[in-house]
C-alpha positions in Angstrom: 23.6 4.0 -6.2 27.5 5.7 -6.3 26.8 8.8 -4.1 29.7 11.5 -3.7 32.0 10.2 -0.3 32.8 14.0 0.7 31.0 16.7 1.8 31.7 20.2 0.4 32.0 23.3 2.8 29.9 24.9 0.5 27.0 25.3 -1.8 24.0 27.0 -3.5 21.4 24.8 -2.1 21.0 22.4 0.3 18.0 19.9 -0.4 17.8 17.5 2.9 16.0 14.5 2.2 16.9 12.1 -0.4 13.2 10.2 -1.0 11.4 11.1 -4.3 10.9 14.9 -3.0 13.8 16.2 -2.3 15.6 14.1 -5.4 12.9 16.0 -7.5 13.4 19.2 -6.1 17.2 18.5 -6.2 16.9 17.7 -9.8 14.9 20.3 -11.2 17.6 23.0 -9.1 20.3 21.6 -11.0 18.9 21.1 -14.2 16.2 23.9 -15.0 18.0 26.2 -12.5 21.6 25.7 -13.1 21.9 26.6 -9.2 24.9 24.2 -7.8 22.7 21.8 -5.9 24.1 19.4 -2.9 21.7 16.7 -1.6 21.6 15.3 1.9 20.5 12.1 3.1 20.6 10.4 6.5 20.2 6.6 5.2 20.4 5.6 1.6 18.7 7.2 -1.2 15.2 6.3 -1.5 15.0 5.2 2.2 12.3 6.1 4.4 8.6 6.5 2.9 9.8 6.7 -0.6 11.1 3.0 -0.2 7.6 2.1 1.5 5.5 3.4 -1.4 3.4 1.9 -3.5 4.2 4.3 -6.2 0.5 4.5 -7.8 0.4 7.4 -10.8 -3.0 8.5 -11.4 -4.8 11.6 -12.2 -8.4 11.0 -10.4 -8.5 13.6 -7.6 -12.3 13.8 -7.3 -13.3 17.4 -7.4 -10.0 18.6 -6.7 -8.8 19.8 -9.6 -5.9 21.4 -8.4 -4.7 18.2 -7.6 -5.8 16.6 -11.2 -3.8 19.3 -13.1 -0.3 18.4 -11.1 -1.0 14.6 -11.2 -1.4 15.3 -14.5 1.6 17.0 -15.5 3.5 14.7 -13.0 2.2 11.3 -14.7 3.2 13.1 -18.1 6.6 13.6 -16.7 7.0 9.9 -15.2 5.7 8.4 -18.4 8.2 9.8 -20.5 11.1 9.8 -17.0 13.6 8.0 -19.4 13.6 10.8 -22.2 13.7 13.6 -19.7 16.0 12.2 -17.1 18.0 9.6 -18.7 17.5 6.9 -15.7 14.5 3.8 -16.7 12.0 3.4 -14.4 9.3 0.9 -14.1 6.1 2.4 -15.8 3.6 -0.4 -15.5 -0.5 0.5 -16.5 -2.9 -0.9 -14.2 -5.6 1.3 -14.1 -7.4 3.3 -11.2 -11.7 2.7 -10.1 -13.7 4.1 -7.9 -16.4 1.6 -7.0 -19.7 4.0 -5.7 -22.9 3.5 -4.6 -25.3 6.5 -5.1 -26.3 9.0 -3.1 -22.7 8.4 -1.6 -19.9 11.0 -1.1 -17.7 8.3 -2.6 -20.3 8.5 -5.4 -19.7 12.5 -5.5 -15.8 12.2 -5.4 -16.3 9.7 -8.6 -18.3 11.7 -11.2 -16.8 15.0 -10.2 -13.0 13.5 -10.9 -14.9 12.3 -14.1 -16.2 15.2 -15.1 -12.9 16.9 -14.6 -11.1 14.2 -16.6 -13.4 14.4 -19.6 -12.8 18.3 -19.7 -9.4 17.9 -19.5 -9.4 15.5 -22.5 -7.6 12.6 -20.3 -9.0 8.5 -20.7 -11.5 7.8 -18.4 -14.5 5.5 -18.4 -17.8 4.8 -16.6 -19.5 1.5 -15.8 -22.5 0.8 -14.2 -24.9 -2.7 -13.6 -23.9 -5.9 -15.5 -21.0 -3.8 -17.6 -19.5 -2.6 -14.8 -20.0 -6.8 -13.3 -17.6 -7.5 -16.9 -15.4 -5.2 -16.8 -14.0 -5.9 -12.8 -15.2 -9.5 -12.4 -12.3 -10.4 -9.6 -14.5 -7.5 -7.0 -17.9 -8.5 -5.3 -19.9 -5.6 -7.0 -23.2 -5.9 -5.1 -23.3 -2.8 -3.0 -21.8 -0.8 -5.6 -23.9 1.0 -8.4 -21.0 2.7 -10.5 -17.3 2.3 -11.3 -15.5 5.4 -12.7 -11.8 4.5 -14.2 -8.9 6.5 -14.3 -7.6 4.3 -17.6 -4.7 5.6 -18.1 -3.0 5.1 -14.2 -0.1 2.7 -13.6 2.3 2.5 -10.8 6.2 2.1 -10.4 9.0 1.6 -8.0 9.6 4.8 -5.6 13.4 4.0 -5.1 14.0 3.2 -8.6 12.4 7.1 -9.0 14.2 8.6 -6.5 17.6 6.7 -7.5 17.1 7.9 -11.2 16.9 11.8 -10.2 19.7 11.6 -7.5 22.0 9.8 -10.6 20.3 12.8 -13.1 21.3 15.0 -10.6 25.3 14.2 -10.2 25.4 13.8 -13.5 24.5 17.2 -14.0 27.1 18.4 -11.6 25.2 18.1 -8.4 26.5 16.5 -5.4 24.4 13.6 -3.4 25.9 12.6 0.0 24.3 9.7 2.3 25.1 8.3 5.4 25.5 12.7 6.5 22.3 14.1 9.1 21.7 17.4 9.3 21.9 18.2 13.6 20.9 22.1 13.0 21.5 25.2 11.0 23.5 28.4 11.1 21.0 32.1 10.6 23.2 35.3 10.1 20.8 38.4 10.0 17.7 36.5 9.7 19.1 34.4 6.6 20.0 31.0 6.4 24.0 30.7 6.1 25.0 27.5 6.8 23.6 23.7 7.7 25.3 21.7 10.7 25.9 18.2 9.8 27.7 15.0 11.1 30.4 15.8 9.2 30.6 19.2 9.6 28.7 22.5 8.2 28.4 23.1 4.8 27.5 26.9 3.9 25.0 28.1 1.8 22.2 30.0 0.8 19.4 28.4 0.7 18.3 25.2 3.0 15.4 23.4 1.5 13.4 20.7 4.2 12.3 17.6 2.2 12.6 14.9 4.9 9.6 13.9 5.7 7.9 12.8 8.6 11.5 14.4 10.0 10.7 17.8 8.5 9.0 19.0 11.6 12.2 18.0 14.4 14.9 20.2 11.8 12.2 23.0 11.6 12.1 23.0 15.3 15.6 24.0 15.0 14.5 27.7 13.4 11.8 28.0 15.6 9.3 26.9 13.0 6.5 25.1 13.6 5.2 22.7 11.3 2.0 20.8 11.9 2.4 17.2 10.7 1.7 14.0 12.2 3.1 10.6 10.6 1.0 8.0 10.8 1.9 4.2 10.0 0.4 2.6 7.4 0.5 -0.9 6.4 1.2 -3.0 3.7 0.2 -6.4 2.7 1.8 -8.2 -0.2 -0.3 -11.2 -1.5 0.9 -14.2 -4.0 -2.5 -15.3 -6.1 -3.4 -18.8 -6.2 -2.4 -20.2 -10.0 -6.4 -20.4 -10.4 -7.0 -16.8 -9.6 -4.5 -15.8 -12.4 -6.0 -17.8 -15.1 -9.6 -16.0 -14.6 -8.0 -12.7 -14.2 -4.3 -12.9 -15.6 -4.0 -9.0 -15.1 -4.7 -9.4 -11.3 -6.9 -6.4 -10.0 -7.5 -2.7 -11.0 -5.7 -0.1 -8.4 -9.2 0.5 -6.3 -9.6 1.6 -2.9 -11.9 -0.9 -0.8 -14.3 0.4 2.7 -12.6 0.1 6.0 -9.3 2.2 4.9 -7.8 -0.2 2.5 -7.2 0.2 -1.5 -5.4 -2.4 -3.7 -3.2 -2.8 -6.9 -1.1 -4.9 -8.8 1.6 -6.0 -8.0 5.3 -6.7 -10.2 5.6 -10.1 -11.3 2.2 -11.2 -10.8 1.2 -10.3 -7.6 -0.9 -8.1 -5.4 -0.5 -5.3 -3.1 -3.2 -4.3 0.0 -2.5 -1.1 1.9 -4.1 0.9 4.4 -4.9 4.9 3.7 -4.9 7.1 6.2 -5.8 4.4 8.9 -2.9 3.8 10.6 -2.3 4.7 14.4 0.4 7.9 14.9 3.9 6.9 15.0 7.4 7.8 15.8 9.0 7.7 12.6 12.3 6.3 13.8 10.1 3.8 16.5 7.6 2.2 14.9 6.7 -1.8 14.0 7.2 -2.2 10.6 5.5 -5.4 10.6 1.7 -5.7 10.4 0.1 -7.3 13.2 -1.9 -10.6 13.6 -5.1 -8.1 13.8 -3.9 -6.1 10.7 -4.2 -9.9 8.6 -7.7 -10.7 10.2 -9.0 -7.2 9.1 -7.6 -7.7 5.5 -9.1 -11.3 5.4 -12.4 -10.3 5.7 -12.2 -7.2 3.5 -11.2 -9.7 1.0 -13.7 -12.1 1.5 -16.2 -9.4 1.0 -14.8 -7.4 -1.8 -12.2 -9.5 -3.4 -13.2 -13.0 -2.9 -10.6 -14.2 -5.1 -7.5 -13.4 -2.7 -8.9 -14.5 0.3 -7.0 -17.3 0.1 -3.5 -15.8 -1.4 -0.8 -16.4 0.1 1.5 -13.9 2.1 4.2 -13.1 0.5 5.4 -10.1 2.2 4.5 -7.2 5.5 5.7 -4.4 6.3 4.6 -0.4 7.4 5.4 2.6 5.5 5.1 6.3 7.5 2.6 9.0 5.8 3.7 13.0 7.0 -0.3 14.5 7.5 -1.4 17.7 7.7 -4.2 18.7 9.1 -6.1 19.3 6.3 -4.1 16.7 3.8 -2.9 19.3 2.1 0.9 19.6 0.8 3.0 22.5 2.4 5.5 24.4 -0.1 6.3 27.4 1.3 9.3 29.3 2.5 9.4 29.7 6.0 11.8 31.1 9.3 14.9 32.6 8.1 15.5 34.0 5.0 16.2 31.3 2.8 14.4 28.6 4.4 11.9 26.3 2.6 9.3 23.2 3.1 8.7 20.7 0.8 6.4 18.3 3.4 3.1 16.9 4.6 2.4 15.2 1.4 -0.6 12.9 3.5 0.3 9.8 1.4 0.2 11.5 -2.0 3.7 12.6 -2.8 4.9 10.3 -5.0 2.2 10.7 -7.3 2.6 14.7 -7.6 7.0 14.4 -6.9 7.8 15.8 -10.8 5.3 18.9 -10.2 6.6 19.3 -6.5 10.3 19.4 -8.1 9.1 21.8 -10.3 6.8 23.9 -8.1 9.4 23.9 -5.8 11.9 25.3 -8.6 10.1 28.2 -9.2 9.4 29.2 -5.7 13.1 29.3 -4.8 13.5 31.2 -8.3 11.0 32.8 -8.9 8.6 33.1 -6.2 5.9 31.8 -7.9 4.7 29.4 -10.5 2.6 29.4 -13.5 1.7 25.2 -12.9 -0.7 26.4 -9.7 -1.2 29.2 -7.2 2.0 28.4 -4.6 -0.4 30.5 -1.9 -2.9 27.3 -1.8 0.3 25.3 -0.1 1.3 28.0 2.5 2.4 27.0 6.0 0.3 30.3 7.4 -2.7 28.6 6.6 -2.7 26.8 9.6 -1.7 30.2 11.8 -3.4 30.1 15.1 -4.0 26.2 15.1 -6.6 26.8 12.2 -7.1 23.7 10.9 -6.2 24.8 6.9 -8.4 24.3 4.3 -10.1 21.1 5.7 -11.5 18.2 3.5 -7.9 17.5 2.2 -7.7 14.9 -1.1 -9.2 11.2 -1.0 -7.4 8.1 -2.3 
């Protein structure tokens, strides 16, 4: 996309990081805020994890209900993304199960989400024994007792996302400038007053830290310490046999499968298999982005077992995306260090999903302090004050 070529000396805000965070965060600053709004980005826009995403909207969040509200207001605000931000996006269905066996956690995570759902008034179904066998015949169902589906879930394109809300935001008068890092920041009686860049500093007010697994290295710069550790996760893309597509021309359901992996859809026919929350710690600027010969093996027999259908689909593309964990899997949002200073970070694999709501949230912090969408305390950085672990438990797939 057409970015702005210069950087100005000054601003409002600074939003560093232009994945589908800080382009949300940037967005909603310019355009519910009317705060002049300049964006940083190190690569291109929608680089980094956002690029690596497989962009899954859904609303299923097991008992976590704080979760299921801002999935919720976040898939109302993708599904209508061309209305409120003027950019298309890719809004495919493909809905979201939760294959369980009772007696099972899993099986716990499945009915409460349910339960939650229904209240809520959202679509969601349950299947058990030979209706649950029709309704997902590509899967190997044998272990499994129940299937709870989010119906109404779908998926996009994370850089297409990101793209449209960096456009939204020059268009509103907002500036977006690539190919600039951020190298440190400039505090003048305890308040942020200006951030160092590559091509100079750029003064301003407030500094907001939406970079990702980076977040942690520019915090380190105000002395603040934020617990996250990026793990890389891989992805597997697979082209169908032409047989597989007749019996099951819609592909596969977005379900996560044992031994870390979960599934969907894939554009033009295909399908996508990713780890969760299995991947080995990385350096996010040193990592293989290529899954191993040992990474193919595992997925093989996971398909064999649970998908016995794609076993035999070919490869049609690898590579490794970088998740930003907390401890507990729990987002941070929280202002921080200097006056000034905010985190938008440690999404543990689920920021896409919640990016509209984080834009917002993060909106009203800045503004207002708080926010009427959830209780901003939840997200605090001081939760994890004297290596406390945080909340523990964190959100599932």
């Amino acid at each position: 996309m057409s970015t702005t070529p210069e950087l100005p000396t000054e601003t409002d805000v600074v939003v560093i990081g232009g994945g589908v965070i800080g382009t949300s965060i940037a967005y909603f600053l310019t355009t519910e805020a009317d705060r002049e709004v300049t964006l940083l980005e190190k690569d291109a826009i929608g680089a980094g994890s956002t690029g690596d995403s497989s962009a899954i909207i859904r609303r299923h969040y097991g008992e976590k209900e704080r979760y299921t509200r801002l999935a919720d207001w976040s898939y109302r605000f993708y599904s209508r993304f061309e209305e409120e931000v003027g950019e298309p996006i890719a809004f495919e269905r493909n809905r979201r199960v939760t294959f369980a066996a009772e007696g099972t956690e899993t099986a716990d995570y499945a009915e409460n989400g349910r339960e939650i759902l229904e209240r809520l008034d959202r679509p969601v179904s349950r299947y058990e024994g030979a209706a649950m066998e029709r309704e997902f015949p590509m899967f190997d169902l044998e272990e499994f007792d129940f299937a709870v589906s989010d119906d109404d879930a779908a998926y996009s394109d994370g850089t297409d996302v990101a793209s449209g809300f960096a456009r939204a935001v020059q268009d509103a008068g907002g500036t977006v400038v690539t190919g600039v890092a951020v190298e440190g920041f400039d505090v003048e009686d305890g308040a942020i007053a200006a951030v160092e860049t590559t091509d100079g500093p750029v003064e301003c007010e407030t500094a907001v830290l939406a970079a990702g697994p980076w977040t942690p290295r520019l915090a380190a710069e105000l002395d603040v310490d934020v617990p996250i550790t990026p793990s890389r996760e891989r992805v597997i893309l697979l082209d169908p046999s032409e047989e597989y597509l007749e019996r099951h021309p819609d592909v596969l359901p977005t379900a996560g499968l044992p031994g870390g992996y979960y599934a969907r859809s894939e554009f033009g026919g295909g399908a996508l298999i990713a780890t969760h929350h299995s991947g080995e710690t990385c350096d996010p600027d040193d990592y293989r982005n290529t899954p191993d010969q040992e990474t193919l093996l595992e997925l093989h027999a996971t398909l064999s077992e649970y998908v016995p259908g794609l076993e035999d689909a070919g490869v049609q593309g690898r590579y490794s995306g970088v998740y930003s964990n907390t401890p507990d899997h729990d987002f941070i949002l929280d202002e921080c260090g200097p006056a000034g200073c905010y985190l938008a970070c440690g999404f543990s694999g689920h920021g896409f999903k919640h990016a509209p709501a984080i834009g917002r949230l993060m909106t009203d912090l800045i503004e207002d302090g708080r926010s009427e969408l959830t209780d901003l305390e939840f997200f605090s950085l001081s939760r994890f004050a004297d290596d406390d672990g945080g909340h523990g438990g964190g959100i599932e797939f």
